[in-house]
ROSE-4610 file (N, C-alpha, C; in Angstrom, 1 decimal, always signed):
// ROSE-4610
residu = [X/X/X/X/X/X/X/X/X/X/X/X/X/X/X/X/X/X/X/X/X/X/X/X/X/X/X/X/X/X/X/X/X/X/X/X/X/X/X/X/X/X/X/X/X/X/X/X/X/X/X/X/X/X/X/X/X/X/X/X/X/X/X/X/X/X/X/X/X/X/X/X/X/X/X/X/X/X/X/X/X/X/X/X/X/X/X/X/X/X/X/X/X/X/X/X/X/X/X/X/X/X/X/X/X/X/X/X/X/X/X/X/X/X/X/X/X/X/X/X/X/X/X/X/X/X/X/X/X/X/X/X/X/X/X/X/X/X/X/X/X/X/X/X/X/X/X/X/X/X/X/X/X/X/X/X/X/X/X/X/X/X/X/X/X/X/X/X/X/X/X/X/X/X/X/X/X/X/X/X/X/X/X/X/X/X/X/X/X/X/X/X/X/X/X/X/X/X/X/X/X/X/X/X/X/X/X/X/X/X/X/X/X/X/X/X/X/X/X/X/X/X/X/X/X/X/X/X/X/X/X/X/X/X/X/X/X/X/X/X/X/X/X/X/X/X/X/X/X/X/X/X/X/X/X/X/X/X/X/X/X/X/X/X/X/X/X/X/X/X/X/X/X/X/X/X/X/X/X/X/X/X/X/X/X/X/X/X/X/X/X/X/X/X/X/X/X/X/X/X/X/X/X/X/X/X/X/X/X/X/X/X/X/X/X/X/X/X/X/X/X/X/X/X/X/X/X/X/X/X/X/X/X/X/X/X/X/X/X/X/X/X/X/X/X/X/X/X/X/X/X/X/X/X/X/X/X/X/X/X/X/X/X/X/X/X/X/X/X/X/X/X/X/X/X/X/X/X/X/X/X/X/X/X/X/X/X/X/X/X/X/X/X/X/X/X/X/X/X/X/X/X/X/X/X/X/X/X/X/X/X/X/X/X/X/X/X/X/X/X/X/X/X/X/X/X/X/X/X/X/X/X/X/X/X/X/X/X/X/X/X/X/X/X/X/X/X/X/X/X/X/X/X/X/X/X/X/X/X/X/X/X/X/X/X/X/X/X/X/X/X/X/X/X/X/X/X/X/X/X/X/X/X/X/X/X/X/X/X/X/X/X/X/X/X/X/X/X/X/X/X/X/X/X/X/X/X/X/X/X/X/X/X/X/X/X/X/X/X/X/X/X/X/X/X/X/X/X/X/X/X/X/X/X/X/X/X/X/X/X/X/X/X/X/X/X/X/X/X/X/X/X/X/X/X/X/X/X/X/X/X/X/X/X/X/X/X/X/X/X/X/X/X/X/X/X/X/X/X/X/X/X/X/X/X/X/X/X/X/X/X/X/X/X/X/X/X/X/X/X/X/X/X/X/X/X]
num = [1/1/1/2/2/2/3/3/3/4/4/4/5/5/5/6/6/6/7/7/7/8/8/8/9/9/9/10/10/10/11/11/11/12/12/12/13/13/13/14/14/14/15/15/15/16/16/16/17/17/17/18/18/18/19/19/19/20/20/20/21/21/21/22/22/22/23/23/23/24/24/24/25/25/25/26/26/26/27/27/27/28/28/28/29/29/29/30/30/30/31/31/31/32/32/32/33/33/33/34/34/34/35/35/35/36/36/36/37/37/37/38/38/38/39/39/39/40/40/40/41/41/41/42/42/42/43/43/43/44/44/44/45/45/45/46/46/46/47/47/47/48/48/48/49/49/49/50/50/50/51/51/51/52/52/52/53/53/53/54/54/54/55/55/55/56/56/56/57/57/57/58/58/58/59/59/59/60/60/60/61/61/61/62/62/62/63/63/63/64/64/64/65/65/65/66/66/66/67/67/67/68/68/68/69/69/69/70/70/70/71/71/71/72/72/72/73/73/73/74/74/74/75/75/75/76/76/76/77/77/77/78/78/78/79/79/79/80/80/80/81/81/81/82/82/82/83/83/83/84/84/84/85/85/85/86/86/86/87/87/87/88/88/88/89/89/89/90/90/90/91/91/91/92/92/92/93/93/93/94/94/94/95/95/95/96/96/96/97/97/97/98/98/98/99/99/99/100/100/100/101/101/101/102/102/102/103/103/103/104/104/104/105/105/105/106/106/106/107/107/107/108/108/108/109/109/109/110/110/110/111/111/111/112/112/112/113/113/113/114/114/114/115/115/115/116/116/116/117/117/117/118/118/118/119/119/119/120/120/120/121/121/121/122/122/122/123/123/123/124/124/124/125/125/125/126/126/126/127/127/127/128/128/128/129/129/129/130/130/130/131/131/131/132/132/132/133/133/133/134/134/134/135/135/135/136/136/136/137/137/137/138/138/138/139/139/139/140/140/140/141/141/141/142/142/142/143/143/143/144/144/144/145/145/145/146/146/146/147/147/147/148/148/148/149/149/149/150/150/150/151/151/151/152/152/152/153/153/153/154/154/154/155/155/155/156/156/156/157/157/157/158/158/158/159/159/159/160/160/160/161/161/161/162/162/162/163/163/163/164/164/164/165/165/165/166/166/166/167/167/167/168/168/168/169/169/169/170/170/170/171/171/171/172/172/172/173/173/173/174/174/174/175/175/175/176/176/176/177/177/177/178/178/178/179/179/179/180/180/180/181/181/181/182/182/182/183/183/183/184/184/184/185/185/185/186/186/186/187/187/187/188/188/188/189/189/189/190/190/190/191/191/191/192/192/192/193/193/193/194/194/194/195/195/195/196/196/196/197/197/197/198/198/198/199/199/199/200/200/200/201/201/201/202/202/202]
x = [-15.4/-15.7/-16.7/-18.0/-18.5/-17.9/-18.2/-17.8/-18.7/-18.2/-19.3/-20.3/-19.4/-20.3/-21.0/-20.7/-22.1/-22.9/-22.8/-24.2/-24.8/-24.1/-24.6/-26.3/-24.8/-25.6/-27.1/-27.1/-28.4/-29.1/-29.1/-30.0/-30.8/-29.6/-30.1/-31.1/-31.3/-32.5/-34.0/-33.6/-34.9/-35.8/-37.7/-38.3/-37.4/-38.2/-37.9/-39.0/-39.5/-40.6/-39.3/-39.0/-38.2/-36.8/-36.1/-34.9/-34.6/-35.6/-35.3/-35.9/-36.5/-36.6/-35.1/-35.0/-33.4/-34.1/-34.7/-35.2/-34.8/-35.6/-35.8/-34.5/-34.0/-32.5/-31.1/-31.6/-30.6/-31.2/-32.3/-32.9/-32.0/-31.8/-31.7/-29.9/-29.2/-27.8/-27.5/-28.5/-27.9/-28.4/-29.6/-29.8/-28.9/-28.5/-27.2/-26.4/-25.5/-24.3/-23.8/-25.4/-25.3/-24.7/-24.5/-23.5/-24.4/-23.5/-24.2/-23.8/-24.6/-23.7/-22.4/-21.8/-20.5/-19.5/-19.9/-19.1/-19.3/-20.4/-20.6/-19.9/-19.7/-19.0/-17.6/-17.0/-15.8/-15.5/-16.3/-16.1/-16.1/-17.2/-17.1/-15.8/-15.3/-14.0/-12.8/-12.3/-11.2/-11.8/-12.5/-12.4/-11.8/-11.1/-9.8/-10.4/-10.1/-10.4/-9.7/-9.9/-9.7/-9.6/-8.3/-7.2/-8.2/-9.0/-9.7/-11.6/-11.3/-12.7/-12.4/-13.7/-13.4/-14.0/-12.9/-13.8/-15.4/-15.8/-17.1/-18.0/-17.6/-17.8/-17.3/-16.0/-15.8/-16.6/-17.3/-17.7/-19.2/-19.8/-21.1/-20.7/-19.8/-19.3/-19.5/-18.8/-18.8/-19.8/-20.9/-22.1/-23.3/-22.7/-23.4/-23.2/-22.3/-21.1/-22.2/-22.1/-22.3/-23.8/-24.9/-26.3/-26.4/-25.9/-26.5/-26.0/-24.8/-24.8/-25.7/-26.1/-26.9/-28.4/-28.6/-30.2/-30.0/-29.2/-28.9/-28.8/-28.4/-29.4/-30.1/-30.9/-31.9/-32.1/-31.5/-30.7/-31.3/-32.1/-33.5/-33.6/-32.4/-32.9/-31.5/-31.4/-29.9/-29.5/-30.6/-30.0/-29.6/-30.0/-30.1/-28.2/-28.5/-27.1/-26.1/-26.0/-24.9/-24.7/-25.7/-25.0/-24.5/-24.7/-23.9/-22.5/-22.1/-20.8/-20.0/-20.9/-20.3/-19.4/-20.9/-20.7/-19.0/-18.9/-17.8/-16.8/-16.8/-15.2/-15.1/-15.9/-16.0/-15.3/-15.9/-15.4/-14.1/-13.8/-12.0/-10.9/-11.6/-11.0/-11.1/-11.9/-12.0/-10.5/-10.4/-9.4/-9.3/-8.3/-8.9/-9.3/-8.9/-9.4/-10.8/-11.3/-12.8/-13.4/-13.3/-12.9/-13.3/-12.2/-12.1/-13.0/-13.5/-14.4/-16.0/-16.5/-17.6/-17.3/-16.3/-16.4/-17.4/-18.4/-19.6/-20.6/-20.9/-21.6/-21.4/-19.5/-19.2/-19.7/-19.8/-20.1/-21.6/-22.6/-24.0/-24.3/-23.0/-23.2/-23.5/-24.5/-24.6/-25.8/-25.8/-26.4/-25.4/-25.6/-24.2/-24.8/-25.8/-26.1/-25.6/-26.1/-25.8/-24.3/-23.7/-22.3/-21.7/-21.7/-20.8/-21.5/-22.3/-23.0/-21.9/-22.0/-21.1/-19.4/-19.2/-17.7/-17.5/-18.4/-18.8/-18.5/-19.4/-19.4/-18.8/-17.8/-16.3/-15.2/-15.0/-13.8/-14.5/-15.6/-15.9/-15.2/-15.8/-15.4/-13.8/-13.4/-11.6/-11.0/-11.7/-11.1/-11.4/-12.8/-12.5/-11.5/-11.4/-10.4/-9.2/-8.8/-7.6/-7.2/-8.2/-8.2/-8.1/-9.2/-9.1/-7.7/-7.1/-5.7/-4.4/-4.6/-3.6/-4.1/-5.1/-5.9/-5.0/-5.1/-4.5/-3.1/-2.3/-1.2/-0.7/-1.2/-0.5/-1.0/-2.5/-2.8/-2.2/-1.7/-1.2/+0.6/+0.6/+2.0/+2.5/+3.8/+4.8/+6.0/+6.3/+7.2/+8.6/+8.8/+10.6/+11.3/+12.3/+13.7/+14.5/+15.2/+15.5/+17.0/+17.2/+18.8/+18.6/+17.8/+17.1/+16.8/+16.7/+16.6/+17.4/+18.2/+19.5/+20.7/+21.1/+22.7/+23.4/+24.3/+24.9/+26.0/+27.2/+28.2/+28.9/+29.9/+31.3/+32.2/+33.0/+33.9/+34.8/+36.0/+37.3/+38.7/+38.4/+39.2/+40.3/+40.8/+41.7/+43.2/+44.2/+45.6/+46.8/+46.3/+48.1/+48.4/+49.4/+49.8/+50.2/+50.4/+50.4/+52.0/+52.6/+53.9/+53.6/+54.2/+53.7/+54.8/+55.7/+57.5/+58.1/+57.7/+57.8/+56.4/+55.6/+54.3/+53.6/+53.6/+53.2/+52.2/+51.5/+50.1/+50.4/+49.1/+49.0/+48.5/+49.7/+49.4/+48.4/+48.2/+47.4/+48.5/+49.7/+51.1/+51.6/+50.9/+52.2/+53.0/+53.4/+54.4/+54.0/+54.7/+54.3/+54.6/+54.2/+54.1/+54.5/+55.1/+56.4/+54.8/+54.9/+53.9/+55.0/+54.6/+55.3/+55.7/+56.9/+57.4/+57.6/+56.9/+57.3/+58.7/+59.1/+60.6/+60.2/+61.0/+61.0/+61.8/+61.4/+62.1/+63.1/+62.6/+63.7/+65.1/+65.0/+66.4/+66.6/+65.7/+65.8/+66.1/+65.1/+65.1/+63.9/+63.9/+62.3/+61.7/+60.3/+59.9/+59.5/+58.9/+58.3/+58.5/+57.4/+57.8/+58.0/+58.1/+59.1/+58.0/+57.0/+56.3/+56.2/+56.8/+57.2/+58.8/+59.6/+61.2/+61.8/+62.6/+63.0/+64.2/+64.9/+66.1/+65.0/+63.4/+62.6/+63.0/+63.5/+63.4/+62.0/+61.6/+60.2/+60.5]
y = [+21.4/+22.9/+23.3/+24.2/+24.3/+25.5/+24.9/+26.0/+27.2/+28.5/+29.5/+29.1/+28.7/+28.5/+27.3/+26.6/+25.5/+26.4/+26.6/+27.1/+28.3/+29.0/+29.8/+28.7/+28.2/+27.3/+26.8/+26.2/+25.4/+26.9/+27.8/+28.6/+29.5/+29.3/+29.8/+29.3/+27.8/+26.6/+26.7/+28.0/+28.3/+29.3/+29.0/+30.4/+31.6/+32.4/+34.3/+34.4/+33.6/+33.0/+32.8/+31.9/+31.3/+31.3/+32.4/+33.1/+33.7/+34.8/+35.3/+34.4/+33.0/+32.2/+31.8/+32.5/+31.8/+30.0/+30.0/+29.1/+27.8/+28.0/+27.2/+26.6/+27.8/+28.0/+27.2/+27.5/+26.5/+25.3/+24.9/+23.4/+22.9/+23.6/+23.4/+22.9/+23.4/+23.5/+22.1/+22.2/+21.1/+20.1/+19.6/+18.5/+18.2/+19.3/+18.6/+18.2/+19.1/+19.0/+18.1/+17.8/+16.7/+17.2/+18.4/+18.5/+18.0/+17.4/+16.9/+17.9/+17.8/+18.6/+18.7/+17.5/+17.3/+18.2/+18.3/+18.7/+20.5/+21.0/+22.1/+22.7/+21.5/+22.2/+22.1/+21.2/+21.3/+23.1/+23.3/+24.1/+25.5/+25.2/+26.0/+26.4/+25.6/+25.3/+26.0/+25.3/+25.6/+26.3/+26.7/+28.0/+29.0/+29.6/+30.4/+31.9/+32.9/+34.3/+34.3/+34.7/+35.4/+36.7/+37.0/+38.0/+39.3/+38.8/+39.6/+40.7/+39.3/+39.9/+40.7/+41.5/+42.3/+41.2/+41.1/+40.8/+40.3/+41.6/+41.5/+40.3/+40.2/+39.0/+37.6/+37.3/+36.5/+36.1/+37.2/+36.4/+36.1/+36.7/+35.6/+34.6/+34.3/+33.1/+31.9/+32.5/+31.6/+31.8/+32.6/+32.4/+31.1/+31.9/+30.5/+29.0/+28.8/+27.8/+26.9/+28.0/+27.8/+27.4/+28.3/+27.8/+26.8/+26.4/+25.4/+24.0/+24.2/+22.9/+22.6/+23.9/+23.2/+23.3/+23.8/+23.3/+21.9/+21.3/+20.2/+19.1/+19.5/+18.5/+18.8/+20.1/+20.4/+21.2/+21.7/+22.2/+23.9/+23.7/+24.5/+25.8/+25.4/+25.8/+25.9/+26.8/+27.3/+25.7/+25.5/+23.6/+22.9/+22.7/+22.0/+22.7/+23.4/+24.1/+24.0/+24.4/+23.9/+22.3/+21.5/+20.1/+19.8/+20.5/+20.2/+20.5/+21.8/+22.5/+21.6/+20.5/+19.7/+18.5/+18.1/+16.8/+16.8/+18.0/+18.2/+18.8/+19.2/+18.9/+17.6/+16.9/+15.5/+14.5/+15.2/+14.0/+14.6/+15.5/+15.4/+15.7/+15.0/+14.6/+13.4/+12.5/+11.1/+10.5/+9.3/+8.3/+8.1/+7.5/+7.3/+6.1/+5.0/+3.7/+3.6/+4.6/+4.5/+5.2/+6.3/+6.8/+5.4/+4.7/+3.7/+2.4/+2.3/+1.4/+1.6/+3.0/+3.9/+4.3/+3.5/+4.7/+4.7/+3.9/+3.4/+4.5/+4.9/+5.8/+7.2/+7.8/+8.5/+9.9/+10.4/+11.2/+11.8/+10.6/+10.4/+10.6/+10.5/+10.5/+12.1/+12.7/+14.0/+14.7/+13.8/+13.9/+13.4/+14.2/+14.2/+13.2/+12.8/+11.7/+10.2/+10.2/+8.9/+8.7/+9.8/+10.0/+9.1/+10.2/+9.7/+8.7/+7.9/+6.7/+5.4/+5.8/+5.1/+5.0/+6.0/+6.0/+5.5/+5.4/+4.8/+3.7/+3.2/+1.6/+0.8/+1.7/+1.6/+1.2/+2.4/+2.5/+1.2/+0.8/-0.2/-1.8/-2.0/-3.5/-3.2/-2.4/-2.0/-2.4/-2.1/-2.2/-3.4/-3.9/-5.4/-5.9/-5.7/-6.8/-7.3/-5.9/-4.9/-6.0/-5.8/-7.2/-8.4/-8.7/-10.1/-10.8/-9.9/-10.5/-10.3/-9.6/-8.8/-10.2/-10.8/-12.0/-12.9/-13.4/-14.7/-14.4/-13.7/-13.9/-13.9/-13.4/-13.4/-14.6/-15.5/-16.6/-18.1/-17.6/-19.1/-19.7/-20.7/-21.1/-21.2/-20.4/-20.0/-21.0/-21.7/-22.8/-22.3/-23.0/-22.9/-23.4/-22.2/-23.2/-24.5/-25.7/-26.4/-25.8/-25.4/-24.6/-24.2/-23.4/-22.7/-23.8/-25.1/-25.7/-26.9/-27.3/-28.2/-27.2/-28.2/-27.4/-27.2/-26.1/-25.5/-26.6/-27.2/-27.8/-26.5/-26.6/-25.4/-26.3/-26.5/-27.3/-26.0/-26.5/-25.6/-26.1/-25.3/-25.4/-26.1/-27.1/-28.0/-27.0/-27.1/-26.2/-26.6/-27.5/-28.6/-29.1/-29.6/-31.0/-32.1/-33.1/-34.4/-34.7/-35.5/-35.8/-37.2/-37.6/-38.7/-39.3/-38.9/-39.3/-40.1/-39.1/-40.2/-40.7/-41.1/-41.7/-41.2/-39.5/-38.9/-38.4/-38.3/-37.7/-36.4/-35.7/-33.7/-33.9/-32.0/-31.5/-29.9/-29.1/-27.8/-27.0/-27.0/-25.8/-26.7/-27.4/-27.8/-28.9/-28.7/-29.7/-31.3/-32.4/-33.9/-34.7/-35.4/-36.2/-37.6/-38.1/-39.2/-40.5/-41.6/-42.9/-43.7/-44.0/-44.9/-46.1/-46.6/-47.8/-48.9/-49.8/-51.2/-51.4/-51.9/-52.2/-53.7/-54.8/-55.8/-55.5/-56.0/-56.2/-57.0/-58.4/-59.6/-59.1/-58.9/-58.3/-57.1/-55.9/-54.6/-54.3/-54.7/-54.2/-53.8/-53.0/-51.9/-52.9/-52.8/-53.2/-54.6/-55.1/-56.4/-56.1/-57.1/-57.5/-59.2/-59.0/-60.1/-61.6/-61.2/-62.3/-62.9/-61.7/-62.3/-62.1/-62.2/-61.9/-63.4/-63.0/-63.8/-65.2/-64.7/-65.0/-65.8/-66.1/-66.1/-67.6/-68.8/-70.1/-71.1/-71.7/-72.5/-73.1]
z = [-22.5/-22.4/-23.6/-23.3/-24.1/-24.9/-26.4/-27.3/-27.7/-27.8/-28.2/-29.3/-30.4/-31.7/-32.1/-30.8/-30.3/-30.1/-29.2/-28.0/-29.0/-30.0/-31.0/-31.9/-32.2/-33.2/-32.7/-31.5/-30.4/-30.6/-30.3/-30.0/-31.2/-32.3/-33.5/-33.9/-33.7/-34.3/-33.5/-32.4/-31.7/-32.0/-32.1/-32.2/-31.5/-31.8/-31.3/-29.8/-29.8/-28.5/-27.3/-28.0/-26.6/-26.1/-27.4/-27.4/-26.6/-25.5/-24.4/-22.8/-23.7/-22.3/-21.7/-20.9/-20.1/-19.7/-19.0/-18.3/-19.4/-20.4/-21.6/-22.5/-22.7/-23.7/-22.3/-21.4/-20.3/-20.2/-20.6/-20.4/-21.3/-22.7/-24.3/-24.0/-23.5/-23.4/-22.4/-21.6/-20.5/-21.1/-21.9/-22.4/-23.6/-24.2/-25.4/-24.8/-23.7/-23.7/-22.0/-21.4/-20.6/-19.2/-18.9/-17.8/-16.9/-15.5/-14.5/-13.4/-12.2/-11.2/-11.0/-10.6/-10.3/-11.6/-12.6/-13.4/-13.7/-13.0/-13.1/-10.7/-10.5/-9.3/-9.8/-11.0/-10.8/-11.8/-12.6/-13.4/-11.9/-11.0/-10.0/-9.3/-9.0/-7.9/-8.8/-10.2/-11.0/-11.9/-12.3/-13.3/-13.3/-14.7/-14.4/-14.9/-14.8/-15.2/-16.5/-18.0/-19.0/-18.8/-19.6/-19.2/-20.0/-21.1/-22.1/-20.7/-20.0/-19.1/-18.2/-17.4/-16.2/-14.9/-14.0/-12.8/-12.6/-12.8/-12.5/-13.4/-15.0/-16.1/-15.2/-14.5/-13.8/-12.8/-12.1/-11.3/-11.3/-12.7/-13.0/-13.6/-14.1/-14.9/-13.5/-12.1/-11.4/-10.6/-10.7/-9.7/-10.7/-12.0/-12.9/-12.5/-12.6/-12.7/-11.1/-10.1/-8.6/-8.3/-9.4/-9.2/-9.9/-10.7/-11.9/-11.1/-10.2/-8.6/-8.1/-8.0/-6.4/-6.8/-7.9/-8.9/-9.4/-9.6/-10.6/-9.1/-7.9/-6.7/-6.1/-6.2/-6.2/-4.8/-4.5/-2.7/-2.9/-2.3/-2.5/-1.2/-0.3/+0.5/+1.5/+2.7/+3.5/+4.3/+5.2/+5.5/+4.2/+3.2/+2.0/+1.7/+1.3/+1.2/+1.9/+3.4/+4.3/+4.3/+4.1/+4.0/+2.9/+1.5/+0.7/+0.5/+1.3/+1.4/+2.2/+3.8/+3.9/+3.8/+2.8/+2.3/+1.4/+0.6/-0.1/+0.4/+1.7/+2.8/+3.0/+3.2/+4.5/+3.1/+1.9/+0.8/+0.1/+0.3/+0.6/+1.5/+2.6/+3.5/+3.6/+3.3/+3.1/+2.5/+3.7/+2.9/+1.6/+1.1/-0.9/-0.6/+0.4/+0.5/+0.1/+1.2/+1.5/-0.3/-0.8/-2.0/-3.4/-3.4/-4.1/-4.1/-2.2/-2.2/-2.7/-2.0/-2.9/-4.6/-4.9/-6.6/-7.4/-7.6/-8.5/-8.0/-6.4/-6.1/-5.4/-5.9/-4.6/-5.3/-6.9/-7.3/-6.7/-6.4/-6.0/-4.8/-3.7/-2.6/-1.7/-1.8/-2.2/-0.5/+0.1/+1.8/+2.6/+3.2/+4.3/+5.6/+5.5/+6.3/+5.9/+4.9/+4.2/+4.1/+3.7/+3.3/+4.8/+5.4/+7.0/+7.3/+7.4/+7.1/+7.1/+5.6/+4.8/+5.6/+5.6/+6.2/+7.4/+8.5/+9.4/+8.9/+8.9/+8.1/+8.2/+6.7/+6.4/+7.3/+8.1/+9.4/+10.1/+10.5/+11.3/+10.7/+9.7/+9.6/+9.0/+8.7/+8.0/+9.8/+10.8/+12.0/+12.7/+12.6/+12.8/+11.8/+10.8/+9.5/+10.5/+11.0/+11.4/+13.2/+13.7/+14.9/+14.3/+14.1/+13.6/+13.0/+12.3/+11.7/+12.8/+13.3/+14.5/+15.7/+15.8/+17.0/+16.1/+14.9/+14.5/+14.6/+14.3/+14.4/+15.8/+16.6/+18.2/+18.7/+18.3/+18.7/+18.0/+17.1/+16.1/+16.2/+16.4/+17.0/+15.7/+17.1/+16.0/+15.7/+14.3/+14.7/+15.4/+15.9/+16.4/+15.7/+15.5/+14.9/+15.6/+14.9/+16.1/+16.5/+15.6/+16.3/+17.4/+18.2/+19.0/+20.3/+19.7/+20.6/+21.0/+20.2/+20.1/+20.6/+21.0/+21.7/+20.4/+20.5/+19.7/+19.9/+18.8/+18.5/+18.0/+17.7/+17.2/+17.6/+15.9/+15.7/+15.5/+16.2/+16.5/+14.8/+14.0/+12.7/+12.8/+12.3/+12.2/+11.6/+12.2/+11.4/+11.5/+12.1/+12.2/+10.6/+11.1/+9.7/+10.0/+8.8/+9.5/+9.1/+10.0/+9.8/+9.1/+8.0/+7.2/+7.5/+7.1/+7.6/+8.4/+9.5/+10.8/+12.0/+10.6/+11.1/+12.2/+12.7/+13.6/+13.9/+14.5/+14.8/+14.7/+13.9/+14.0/+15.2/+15.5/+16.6/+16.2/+16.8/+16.8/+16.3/+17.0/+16.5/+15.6/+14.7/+13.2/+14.1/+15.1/+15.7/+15.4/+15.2/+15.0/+16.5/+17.0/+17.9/+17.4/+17.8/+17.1/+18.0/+17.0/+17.3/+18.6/+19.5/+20.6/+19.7/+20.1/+19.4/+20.9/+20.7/+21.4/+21.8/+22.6/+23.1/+24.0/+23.5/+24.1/+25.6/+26.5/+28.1/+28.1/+26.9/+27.3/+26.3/+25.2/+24.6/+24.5/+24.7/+25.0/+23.6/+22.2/+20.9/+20.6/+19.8/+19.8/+18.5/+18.3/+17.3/+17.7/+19.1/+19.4/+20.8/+21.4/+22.5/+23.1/+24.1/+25.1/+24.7/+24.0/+23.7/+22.3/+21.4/+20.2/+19.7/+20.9/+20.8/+20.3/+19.4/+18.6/+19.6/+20.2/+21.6/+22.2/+22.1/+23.7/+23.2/+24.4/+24.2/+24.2/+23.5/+23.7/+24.6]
């Protein structure tokens, strides 16, 4: 923000010639203090009223504020004009993508030809990107799980117990199943048969 007793100061260091040059004493201020357009539209847009001013002080502050824009790109003229009032809807309305991808020249981008140009452009190849990745994925095989393709197994949980005792096989209900015991035919004693019975005569 420029301070009063700058711009005091700058103007003091000038003949009495060129004290009442406006033209001159505004070259004098914009060459110190460097403003560029963009920064004299922002002063345009958000500049706030001082509670000490009247209205009417306010609103040269921002007719100032408003020519020193559109002199500073040089918009000379009512077409010249309407595309600038454009170009600065269209650029905030702009994606920030697009925004971020222009940043080096978005301050500069100041014709509304070029601008929408540009954003054209943009949306184009952002939308081939946008295919082209959306094509490989629906064209590139997709592995298969092999579970998916092996038969499922499901083992049924083991809950019996084992009869150790009486040498029994587990059952599912806890119950034991007794091991079959041999019975000889020829002496009718368990624990062999009729081929290793002890009674059998050679």
């Amino acid at each position: 923000m420029l301070l009063l007793s700058d711009i005091v100061q700058l103007i003091a260091r000038e003949s009495e010639e060129n004290f009442d040059n406006y033209n001159y004493i505004k070259g004098v201020l914009l060459k110190r203090f460097k403003l560029i357009p963009e920064e004299f539209k922002k002063k345009c847009l958000h500049h706030q009223k001082n509670l000490e001013k009247s209205w009417r002080e306010f609103s040269f502050e921002i007719s100032n504020y408003f020519q020193e824009w559109i002199e500073g790109l040089k918009t000379d003229s009512f077409e010249n004009m309407k595309n600038l009032i454009i170009t600065d809807q269209i650029k905030r309305r702009a994606p920030l993508e697009a925004k971020d991808n222009f940043l080096d020249e978005w301050t500069r981008l100041v014709s509304l030809s070029e601008l929408t140009d540009k954003l054209d452009e943009y949306e184009l190849v952002r939308s081939d990107r946008k295919y082209e990745t959306k094509r490989k994925q629906q064209f590139n095989p997709v592995e298969k799980h092999s579970e998916s393709n092996q038969r499922t197994v499901r083992h049924k949980p083991f809950t019996g117990t084992w009869n150790a005792r009486n040498m029994g096989y587990p059952s599912r209900n806890g119950e034991s199943k007794q091991m079959h015991k041999f019975s000889c035919y020829s002496c009718g004693l368990e624990g062999h048969t009729a081929r290793f019975c002890p009674s059998r005569v050679p």
